[in-house]
mmCIF file of the C-alpha atoms, coordinates in Angstrom:
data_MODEL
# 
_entry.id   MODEL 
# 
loop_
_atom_site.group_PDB 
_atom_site.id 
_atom_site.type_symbol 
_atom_site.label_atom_id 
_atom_site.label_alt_id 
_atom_site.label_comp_id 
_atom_site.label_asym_id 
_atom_site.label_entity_id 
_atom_site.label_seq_id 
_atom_site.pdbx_PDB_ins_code 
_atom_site.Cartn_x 
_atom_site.Cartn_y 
_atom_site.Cartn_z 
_atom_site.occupancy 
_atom_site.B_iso_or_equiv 
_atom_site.pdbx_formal_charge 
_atom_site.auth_seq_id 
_atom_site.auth_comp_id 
_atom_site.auth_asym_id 
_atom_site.auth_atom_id 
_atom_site.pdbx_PDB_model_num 
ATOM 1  C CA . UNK A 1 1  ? 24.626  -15.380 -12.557 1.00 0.00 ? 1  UNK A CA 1 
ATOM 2  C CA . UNK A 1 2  ? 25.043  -18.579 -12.212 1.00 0.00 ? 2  UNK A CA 1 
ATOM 3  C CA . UNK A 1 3  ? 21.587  -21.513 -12.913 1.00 0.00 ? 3  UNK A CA 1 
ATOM 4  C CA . UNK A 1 4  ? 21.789  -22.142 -8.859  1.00 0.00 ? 4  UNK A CA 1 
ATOM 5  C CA . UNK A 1 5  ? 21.994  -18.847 -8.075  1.00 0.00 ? 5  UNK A CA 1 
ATOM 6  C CA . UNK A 1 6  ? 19.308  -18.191 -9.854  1.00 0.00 ? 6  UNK A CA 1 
ATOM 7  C CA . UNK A 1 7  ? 17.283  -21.365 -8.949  1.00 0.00 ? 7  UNK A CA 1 
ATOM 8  C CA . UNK A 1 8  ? 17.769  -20.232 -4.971  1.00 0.00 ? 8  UNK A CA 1 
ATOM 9  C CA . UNK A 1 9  ? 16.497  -16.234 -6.354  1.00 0.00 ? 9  UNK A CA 1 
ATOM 10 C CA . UNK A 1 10 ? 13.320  -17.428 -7.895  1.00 0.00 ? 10 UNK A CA 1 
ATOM 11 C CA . UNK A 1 11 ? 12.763  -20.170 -4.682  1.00 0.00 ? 11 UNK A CA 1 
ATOM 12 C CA . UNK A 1 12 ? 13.167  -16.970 -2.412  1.00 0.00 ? 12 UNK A CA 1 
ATOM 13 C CA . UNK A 1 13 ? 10.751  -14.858 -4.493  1.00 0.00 ? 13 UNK A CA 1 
ATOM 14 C CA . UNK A 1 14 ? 8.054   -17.960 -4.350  1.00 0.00 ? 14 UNK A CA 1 
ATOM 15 C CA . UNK A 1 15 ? 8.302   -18.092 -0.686  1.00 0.00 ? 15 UNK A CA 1 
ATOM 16 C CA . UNK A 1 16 ? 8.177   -14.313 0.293   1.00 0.00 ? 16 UNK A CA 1 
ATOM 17 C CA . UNK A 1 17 ? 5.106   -13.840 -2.329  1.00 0.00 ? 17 UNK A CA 1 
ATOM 18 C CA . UNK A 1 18 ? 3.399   -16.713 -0.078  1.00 0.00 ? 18 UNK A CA 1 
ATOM 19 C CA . UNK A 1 19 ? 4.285   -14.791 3.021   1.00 0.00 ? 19 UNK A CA 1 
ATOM 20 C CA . UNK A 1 20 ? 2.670   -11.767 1.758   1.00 0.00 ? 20 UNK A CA 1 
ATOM 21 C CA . UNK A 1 21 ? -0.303  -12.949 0.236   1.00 0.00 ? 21 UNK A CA 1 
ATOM 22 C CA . UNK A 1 22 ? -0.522  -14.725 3.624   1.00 0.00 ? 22 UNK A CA 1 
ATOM 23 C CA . UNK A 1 23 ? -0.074  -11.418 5.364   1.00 0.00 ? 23 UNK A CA 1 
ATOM 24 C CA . UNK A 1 24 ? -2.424  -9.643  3.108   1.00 0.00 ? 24 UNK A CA 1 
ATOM 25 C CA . UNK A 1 25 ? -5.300  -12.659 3.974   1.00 0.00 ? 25 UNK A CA 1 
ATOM 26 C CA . UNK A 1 26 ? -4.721  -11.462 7.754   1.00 0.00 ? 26 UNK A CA 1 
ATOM 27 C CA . UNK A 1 27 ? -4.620  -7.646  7.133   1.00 0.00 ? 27 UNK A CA 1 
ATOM 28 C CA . UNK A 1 28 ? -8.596  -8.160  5.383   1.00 0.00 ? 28 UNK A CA 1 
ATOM 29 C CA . UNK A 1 29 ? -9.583  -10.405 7.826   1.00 0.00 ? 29 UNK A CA 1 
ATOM 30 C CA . UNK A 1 30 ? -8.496  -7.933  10.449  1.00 0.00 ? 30 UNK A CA 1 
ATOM 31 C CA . UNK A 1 31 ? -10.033 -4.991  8.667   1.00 0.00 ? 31 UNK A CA 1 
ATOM 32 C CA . UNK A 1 32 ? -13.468 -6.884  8.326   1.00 0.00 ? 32 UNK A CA 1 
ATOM 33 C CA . UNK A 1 33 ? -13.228 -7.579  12.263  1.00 0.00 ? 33 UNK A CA 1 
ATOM 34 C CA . UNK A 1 34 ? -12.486 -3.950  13.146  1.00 0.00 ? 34 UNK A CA 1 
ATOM 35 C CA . UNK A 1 35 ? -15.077 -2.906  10.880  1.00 0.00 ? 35 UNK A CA 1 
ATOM 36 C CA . UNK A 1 36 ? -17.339 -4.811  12.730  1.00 0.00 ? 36 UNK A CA 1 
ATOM 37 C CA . UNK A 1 37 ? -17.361 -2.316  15.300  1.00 0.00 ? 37 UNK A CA 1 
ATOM 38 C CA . UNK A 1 38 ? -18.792 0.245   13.214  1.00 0.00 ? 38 UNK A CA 1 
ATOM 39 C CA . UNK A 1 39 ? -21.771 -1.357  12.013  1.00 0.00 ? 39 UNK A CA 1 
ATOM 40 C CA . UNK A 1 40 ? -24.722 -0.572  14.352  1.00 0.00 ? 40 UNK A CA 1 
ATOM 41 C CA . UNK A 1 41 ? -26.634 -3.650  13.053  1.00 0.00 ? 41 UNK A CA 1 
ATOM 42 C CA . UNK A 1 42 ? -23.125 -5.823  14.653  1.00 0.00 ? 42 UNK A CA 1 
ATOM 43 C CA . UNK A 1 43 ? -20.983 -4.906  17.408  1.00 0.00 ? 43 UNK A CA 1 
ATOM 44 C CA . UNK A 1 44 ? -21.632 -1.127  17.232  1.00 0.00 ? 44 UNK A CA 1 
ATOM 45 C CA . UNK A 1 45 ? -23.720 -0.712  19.886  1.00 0.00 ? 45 UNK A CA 1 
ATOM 46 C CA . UNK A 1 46 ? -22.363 -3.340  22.361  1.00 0.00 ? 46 UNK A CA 1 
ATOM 47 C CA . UNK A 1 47 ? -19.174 -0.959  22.390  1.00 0.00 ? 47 UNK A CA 1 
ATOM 48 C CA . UNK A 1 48 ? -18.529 2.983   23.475  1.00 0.00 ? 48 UNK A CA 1 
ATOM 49 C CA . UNK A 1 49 ? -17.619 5.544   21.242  1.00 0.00 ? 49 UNK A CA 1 
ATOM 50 C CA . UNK A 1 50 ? -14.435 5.085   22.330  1.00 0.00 ? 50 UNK A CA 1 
ATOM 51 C CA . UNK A 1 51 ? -13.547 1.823   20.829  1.00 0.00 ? 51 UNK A CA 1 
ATOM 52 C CA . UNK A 1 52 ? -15.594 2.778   17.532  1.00 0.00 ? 52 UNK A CA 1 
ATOM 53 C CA . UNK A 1 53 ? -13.761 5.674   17.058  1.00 0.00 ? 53 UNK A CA 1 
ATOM 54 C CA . UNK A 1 54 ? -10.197 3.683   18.038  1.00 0.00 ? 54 UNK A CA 1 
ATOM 55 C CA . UNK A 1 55 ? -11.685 1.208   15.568  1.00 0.00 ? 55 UNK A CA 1 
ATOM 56 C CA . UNK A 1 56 ? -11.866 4.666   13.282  1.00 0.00 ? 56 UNK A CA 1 
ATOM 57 C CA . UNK A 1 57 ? -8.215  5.532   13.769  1.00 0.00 ? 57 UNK A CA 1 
ATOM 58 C CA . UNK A 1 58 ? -7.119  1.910   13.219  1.00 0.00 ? 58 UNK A CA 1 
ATOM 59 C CA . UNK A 1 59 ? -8.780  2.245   10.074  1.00 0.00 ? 59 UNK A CA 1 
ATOM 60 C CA . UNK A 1 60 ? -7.021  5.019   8.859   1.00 0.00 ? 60 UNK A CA 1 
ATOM 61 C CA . UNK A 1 61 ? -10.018 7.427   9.734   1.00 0.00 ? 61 UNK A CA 1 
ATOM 62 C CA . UNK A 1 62 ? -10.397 10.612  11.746  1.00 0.00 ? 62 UNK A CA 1 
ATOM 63 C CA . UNK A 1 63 ? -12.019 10.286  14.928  1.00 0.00 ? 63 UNK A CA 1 
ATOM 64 C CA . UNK A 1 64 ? -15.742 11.402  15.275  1.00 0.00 ? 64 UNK A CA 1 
ATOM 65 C CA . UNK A 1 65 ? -17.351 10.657  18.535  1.00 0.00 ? 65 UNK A CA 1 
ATOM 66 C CA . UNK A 1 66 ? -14.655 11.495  20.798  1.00 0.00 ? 66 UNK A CA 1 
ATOM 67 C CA . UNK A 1 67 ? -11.537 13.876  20.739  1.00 0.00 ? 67 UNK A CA 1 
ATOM 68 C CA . UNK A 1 68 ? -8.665  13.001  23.074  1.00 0.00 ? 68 UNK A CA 1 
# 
């Protein structure tokens, strides 16, 4: 391989490794706002056990307060 083709490799690993730790920043953030919804001392009791338990799901959890 040639130095440029190797220059343009490494400049392409930089920039997807800032896309995913970019992605990754969104993925907690989202996490910590779904979980949100599962805290009774936050949102959990301004929504019905619907959305907690979609909140569940999104989560990668099994649904608890409702079975569709």
């Amino acid at each position: 391989m040639s130095e440029s083709a190797l220059q343009l490799a490494y400049d392409r690993i930089e920039e997807l490794e800032l896309k995913l730790e970019s992605a990754n920043e969104r993925i907690k953030r989202t996490e910590s706002f779904i979980n949100r919804f599962l805290d009774p001392e936050d949102l959990g009791y301004t929504v019905n056990n619907y959305v907690r338990d979609d909140a569940r799901e999104s989560l990668g959890r099994e649904r608890v307060e409702s079975k569709l």
